[in-house]
C-alpha positions in Angstrom: 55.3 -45.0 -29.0 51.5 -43.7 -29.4 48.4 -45.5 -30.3 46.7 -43.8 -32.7 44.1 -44.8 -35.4 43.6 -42.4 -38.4 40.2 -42.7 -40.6 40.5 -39.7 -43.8 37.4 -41.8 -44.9 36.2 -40.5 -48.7 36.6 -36.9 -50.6 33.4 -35.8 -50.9 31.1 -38.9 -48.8 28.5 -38.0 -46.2 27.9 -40.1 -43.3 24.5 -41.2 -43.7 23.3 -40.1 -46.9 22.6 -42.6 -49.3 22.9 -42.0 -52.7 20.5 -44.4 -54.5 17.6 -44.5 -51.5 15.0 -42.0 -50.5 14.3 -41.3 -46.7 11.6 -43.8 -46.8 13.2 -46.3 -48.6 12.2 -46.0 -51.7 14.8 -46.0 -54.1 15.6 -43.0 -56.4 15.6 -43.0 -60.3 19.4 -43.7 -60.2 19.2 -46.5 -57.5 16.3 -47.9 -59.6 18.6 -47.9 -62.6 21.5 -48.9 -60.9 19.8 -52.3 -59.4 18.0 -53.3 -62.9 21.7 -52.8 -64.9 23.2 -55.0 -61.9 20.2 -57.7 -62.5 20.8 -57.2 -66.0 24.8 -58.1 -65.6 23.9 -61.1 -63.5 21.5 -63.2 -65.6 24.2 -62.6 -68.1 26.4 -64.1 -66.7 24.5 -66.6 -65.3 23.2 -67.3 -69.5 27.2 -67.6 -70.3 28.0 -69.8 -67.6 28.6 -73.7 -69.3 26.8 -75.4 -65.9 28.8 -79.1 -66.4 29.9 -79.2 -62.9 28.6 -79.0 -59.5 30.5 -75.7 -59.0 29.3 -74.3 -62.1 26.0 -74.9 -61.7 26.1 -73.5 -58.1 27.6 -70.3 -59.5 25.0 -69.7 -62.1 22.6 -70.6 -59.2 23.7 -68.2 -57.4 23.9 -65.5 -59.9 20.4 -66.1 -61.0 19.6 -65.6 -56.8 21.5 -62.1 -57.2 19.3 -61.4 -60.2 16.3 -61.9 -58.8 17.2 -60.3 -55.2 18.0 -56.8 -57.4 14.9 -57.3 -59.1 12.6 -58.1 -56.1 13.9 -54.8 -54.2 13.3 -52.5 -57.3 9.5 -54.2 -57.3 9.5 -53.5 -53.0 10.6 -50.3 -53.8 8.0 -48.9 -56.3 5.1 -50.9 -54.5 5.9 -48.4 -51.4 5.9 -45.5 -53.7 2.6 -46.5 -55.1 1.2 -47.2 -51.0 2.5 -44.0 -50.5 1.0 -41.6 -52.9 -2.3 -43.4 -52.5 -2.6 -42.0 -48.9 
């Protein structure tokens, strides 16, 4: 009997290349868009949730939290673009 580990990994993935990031961090149009939809889909369904229980109310907490995590790295994002073309 041999120990052997397998990894086929993903068709088509690179290691280290992300796809919504620039080399310094920045994100790219895509990444931009892709964070705002997700904020987007959060405070939705943060709005939707009926907050009459302690767990409900910690859920909606939490999505508004996600929300405005998404939103704060879009705003970290373009204020290092803007630092950035300045120099």
């Amino acid at each position: 009997m041999t120990n052997e580990i397998y990894h086929h990994g993903i068709i088509g993935m690179k290691w280290g290349v992300r796809r919504y990031q620039n080399k310094d961090g920045t994100l790219t149009p895509k990444g931009r868009a892709k964070l705002l939809d997700s904020a987007r889909k959060y405070e939705a369904k943060a709005n939707t949730s009926v907050a009459t229980n302690y767990l409900a109310r910690s859920r909606k907490a939490k999505l508004t939290q996600k929300a405005k995590e998404a939103r704060n790295e879009v705003r970290r994002s373009d204020l290092a673009k803007s630092r950035k073309s300045k120099k």
